[in-house]
N, C-alpha and C positions, 0 to 999 in steps of 0.2 A: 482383528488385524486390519490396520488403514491402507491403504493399497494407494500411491501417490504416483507422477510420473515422475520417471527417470530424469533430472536435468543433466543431460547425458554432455552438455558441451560449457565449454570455459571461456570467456573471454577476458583478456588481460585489457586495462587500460591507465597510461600511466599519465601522472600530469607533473607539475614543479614538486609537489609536496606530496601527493601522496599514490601508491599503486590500489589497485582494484582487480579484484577475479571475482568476475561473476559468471554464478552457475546458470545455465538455461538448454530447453529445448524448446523444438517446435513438432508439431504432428498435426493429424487434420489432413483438407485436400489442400494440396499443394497449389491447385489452381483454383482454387477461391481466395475472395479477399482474406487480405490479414486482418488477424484480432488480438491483439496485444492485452495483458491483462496485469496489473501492477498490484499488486498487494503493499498492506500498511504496515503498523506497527503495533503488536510486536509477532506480528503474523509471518505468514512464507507465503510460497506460492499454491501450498497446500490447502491453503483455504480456499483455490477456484477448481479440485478436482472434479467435481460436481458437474457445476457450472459447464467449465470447458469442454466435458468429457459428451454433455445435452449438446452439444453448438460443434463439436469436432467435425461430425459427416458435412457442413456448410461453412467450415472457416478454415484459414488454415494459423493454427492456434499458436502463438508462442509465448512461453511463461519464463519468470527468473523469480533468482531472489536478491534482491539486495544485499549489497557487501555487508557482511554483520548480520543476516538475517539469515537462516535456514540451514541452506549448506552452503553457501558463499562466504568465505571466511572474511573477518572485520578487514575493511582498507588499511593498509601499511604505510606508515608516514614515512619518507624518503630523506627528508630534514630533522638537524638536527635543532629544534629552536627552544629555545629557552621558556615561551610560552607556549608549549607543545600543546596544555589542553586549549588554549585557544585557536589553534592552529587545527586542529581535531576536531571540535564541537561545530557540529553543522546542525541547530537547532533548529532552524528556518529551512535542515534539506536542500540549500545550496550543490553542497558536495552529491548526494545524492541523485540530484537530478542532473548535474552534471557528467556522470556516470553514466546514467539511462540514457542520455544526450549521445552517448559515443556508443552506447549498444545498440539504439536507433541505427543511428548512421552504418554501421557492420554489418546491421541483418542489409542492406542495402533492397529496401521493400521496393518493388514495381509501383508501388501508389501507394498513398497516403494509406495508413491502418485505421482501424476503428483500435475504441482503445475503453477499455475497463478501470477503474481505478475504487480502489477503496480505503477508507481511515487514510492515514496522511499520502498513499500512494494518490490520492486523489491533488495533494499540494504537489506534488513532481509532477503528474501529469499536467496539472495548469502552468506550471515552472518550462514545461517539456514545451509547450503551445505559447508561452509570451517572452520567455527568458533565451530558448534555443530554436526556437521558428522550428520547431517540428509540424508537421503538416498531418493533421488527424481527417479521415472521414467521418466519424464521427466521437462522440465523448461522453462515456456515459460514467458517470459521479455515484458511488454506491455509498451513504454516511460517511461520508470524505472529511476530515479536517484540512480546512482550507480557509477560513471564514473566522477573524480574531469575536471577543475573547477566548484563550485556548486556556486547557489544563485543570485536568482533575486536581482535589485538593490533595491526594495523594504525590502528585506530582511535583507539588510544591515541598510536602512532609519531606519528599526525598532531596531535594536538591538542597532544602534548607538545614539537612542533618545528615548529609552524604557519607561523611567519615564516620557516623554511628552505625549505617545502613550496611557500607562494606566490608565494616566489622562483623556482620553476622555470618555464621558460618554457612554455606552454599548449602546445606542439607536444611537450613529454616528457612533460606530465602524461598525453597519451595514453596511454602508454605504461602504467599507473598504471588509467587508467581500464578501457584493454581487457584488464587481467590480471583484474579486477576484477569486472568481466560474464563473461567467460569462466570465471570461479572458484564460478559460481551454477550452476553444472551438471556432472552427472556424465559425459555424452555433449558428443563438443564438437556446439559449435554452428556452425550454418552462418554464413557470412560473412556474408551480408547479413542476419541476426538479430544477429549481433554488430554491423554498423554500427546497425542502426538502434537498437538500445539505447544504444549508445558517443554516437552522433551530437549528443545533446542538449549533452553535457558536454564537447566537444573544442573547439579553437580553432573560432571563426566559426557556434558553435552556439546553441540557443535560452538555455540557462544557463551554458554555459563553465566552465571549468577551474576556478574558484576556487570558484563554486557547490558544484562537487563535494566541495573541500577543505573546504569549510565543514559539510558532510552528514555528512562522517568526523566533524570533530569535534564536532558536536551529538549523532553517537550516539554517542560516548566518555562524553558525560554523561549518559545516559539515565537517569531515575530515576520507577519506578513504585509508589515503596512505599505512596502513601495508598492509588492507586486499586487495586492489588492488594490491599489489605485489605477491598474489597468486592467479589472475585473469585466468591467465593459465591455472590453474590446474581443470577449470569450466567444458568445453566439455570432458573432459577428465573420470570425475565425472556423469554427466548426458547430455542427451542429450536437447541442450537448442537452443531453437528460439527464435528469436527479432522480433517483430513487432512496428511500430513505425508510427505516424500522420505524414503525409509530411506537414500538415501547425501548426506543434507546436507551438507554440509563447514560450512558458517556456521551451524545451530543444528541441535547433533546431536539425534537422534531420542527420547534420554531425555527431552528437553524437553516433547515433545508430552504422556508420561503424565504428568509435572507438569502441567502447564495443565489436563488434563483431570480431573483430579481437583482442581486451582484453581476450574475455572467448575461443575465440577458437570455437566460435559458430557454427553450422551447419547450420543454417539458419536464413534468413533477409529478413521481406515485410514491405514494402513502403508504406500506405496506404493512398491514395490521398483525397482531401478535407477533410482532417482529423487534429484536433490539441490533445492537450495533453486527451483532456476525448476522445480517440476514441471510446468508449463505446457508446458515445450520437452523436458524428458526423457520426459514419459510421458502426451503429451496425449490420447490417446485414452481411457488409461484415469481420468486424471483429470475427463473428461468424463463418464463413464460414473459413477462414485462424485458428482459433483455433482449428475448430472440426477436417482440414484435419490434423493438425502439431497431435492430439490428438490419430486421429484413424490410421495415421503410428507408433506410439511408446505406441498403445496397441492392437496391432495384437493379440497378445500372452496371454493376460489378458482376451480378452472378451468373 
């Protein structure tokens, strides 16, 4: 059994076109700095129970999950428009981070958060710091997609045969989904890490099978060229580390010294036997590179 924290609270946010209820809590010391932790795709915030749970006695921690991801049910379009799926597809995470934008704003932090990001949670956190002027102390990147070219070739299989894909019935899309989680790691994973990641997106789950199929092909479109054109202005804004799996399989490790030389970075670790979940190949010592990047950029805070 996986033992995850409660996201015990709801935040509603609504815009022209569409609403949003996102799940979240906070725990930790209440009077230490914040530490915001964003997870990607097709993850929750499950993936930082770990992590958060090492860092709680010195932060005071708050997790979500994205509309459509976990327990935060898919955003509701408010309009009625004729090109509804274009109205809906926020491949580039626009909408998403727009979102995270007005949860910011509600948690109403006393200073600036430090802030977590991994796989595309790492695109909303840079979207969060140049698109909505969120103010980070600092920014630490775990295998982030953020950085063009995007997109497994699977990704592409799917958006290029979507009506074949949603055709299959939600009992073989498992099938589909558990190669899928299992393929974010260089160590296999233990069963009950694999259900509890798979669990969202199978038949009779929180988001189901077609969720999933739609996820594939939103990042088949990913396109970051404006906001990578103000990639520069990153270290500049907050101080921001990379950390990255040396045996990624979905964004090989070349990538990281790109970005890092994109944001202007301060800092970069390598972390060996490690693939894209370093959370589950190498949590110890990912723990250990978070707290020290954490506790050099809150001397002043604690």
């Amino acid at each position: 059994m996986v033992d995850v924290y409660s996201l015990d609270q709801t935040f509603i946010h609504k815009t022209a076109a569409h609403e949003y209820r996102i799940r979240w809590t906070r725990f930790g010391k209440t009077t230490s700095p914040a530490l915001v932790f964003i997870h990607g795709t097709p993850w929750s915030s499950a993936v930082w129970q770990n992590l958060a749970t090492s860092l709680s006695t010195h932060y005071n921690i708050y997790l979500y999950d994205h509309p459509g991801f976990g327990i935060s049910p898919p955003y509701r379009r408010l309009v009625d428009a004729v090109d509804h799926d274009k109205v809906d597809l926020d491949a580039s995470l626009v909408l998403r981070a727009e979102a995270s934008a007005a949860l910011f704003k509600h948690w109403d932090m006393a200073s600036p958060p430090h802030v977590v990001s991994h796989d595309n949670g790492g695109l909303v956190s840079l979207r969060l710091l140049l698109d909505h002027s969120i103010k980070f102390a600092s920014l630490c990147l775990i295998d982030v997609v953020a950085i063009g070219p995007f997109g497994l070739p699977f990704f592409k299989l799917v958006a290029e045969n979507e009506s074949v894909f949603t055709a299959i019935p939600p009992n073989l899309v498992e099938g589909f989904v558990r190669a899928y989680v299992k393929s974010a790691t260089c160590k296999p994973l233990p069963k009950e890490i694999e259900d509890m990641l798979s669990a969202p997106w199978l038949a009779g789950g929180m988001q189901g099978s077609e969720r999933f199929l739609k996820e594939m092909v939103q990042a088949h479109y990913r396109d970051t060229g404006v906001l990578e054109s103000n990639y520069a202005r990153v270290g500049g804004l907050s101080p921001t580390n990379i950390i990255w799996g040396l045996d990624d399989a979905w964004l090989p490790v070349e990538i990281a010294q790109r970005l890092k030389r994109a944001l202007n970075a301060e800092h970069l670790v390598i972390i060996e036997e490690a693939g894209h979940l370093v959370q589950y190949d190498q949590p110890g010592r990912l723990a250990l590179e978070v707290g020290l990047w954490l506790s050099k950029h809150s001397k002043n805070e604690m």
